[in-house]
C-alpha positions as CSV (number, residue, x, y, z in Angstrom):
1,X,16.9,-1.2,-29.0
2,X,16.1,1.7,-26.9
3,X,19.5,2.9,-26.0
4,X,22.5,1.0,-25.4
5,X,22.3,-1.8,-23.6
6,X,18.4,-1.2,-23.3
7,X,15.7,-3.4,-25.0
8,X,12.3,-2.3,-24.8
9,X,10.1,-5.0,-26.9
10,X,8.1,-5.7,-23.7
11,X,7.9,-3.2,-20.9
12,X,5.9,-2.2,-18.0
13,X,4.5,1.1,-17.1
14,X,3.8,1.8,-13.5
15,X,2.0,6.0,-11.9
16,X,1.7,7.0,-8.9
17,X,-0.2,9.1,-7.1
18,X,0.0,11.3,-4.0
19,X,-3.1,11.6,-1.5
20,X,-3.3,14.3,0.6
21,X,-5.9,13.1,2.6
22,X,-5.8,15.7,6.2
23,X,-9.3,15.1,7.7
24,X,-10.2,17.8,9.9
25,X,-6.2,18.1,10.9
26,X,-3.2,16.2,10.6
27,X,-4.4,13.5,13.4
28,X,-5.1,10.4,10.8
29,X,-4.6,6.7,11.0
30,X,-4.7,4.1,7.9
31,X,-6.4,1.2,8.6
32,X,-6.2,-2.2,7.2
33,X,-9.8,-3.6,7.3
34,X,-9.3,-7.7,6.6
35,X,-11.7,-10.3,6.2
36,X,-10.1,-13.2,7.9
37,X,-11.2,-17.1,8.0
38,X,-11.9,-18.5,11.5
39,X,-12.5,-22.3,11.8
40,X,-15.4,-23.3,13.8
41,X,-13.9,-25.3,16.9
42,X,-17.8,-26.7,18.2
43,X,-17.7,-29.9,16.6
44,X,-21.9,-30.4,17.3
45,X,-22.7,-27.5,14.7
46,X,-22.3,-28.2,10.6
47,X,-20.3,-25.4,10.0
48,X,-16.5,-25.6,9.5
49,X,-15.9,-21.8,9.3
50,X,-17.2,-18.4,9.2
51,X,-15.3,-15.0,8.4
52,X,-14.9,-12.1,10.5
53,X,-13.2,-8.6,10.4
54,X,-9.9,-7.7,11.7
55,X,-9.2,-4.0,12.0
56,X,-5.4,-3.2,11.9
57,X,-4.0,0.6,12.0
58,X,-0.8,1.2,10.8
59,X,1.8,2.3,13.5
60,X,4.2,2.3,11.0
61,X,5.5,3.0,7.5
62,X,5.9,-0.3,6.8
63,X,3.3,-1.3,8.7
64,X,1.0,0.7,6.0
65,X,2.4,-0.7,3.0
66,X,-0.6,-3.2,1.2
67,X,-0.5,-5.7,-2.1
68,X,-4.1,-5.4,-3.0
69,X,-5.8,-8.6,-4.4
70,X,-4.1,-11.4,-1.5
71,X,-6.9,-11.3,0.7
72,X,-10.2,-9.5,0.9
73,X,-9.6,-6.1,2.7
74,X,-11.0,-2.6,3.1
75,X,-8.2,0.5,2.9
76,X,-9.4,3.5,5.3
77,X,-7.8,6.9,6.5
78,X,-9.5,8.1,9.4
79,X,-9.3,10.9,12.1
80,X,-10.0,9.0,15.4
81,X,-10.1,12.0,17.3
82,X,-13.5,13.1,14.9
83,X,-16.7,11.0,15.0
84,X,-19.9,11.3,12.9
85,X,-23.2,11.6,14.6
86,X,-23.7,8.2,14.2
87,X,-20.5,7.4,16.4
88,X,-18.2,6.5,13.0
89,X,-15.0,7.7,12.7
90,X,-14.6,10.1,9.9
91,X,-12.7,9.6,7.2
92,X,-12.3,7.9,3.7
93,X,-12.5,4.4,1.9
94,X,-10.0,3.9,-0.7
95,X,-11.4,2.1,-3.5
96,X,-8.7,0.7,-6.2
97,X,-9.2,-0.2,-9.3
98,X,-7.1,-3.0,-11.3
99,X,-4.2,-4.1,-9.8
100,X,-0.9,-5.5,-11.7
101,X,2.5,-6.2,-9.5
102,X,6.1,-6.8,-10.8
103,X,7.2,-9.8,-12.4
104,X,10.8,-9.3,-11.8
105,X,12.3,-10.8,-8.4
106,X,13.0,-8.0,-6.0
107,X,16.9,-8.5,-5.8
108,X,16.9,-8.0,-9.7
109,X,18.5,-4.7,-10.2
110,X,15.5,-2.6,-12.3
111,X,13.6,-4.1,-9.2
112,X,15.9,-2.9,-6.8
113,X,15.4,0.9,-8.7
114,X,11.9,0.6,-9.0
115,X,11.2,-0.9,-5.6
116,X,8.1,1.4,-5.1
117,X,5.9,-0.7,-7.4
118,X,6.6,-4.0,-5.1
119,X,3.1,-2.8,-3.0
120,X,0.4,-1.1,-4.3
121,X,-0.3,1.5,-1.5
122,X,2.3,3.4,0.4
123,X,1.1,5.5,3.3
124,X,3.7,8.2,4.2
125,X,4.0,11.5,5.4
126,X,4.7,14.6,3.4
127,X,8.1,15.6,2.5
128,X,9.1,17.8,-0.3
129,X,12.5,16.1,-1.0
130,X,10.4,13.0,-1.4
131,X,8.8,13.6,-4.6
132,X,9.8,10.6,-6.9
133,X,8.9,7.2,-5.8
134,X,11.5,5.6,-8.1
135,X,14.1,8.6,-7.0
136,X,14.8,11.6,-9.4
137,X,15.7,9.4,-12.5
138,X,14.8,5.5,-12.1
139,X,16.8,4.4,-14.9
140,X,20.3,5.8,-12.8
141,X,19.0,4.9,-9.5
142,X,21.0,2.9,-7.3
143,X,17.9,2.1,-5.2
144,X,19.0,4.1,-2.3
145,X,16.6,7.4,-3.1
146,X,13.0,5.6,-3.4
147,X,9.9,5.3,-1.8
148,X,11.0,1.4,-0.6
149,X,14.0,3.3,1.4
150,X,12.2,6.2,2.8
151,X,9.4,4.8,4.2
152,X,12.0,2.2,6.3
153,X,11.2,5.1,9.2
């Protein structure tokens, strides 16, 4: 027993981490990089597939939000108003490291609280009132002061 009504034999534990990641200015983008699976449609050739790239950028909030590890894919903040001399769009490669997600099912109240750990990046903007992903105390949360409701904009 942790507290009333709180058992804590086998528990999770969950950081984040803020980015401030202005290149050059304010002007960035994230951008999805996917490797995607195409199926070969010329029945004369052996091949029944190849893989190509698929670059999305995030118009959105929600349109930013990734689960790392479901398919093969490159995070990227860029400033597509800035190019190297080379013609490449400056920015930077996000590189993760080992991923875990929640095991509880996202109605599930502590889920509900702790929505912020349902994806693994969150791209938002900077507000100072926004400092908590799980809201100022996750454990009295009512789910209505997190990352998972902010970035709904």
């Amino acid at each position: 027993m942790l507290a009333d009504n709180t058992i804590g034999v086998y528990h999770d534990h969950f950081f984040t981490y803020y980015l401030d990641l202005d290149i050059d200015g304010e002007a960035n983008s994230f951008v999805k990089t996917n490797l995607e699976t195409v199926r070969v449609k010329d029945q004369t050739i052996p091949r029944k597939s190849y893989w190509t790239v698929v670059k999305e950028t995030a118009k959105t909030e929600a349109d930013a939000r990734v689960n790392i590890g479901l398919k093969p894919s490159e995070l990227l903040v860029v400033n597509p108003n800035k190019k190297t001399k080379q013609g490449n769009q400056i920015g930077y490669r996000l590189l993760p490291g080992p991923i875990v997600h929640p095991l509880l099912l996202t109605d599930d109240y502590p889920q509900i609280r702790g929505a912020f750990t349902n994806y693994n990046v969150w791209v938002t903007p900077y507000n100072k009132t926004e400092k908590w992903a799980g809201g100022l105390y996750v454990d009295h949360s009512r789910g209505d002061d997190t990352l998972a409701v902010w970035s709904l904009r």
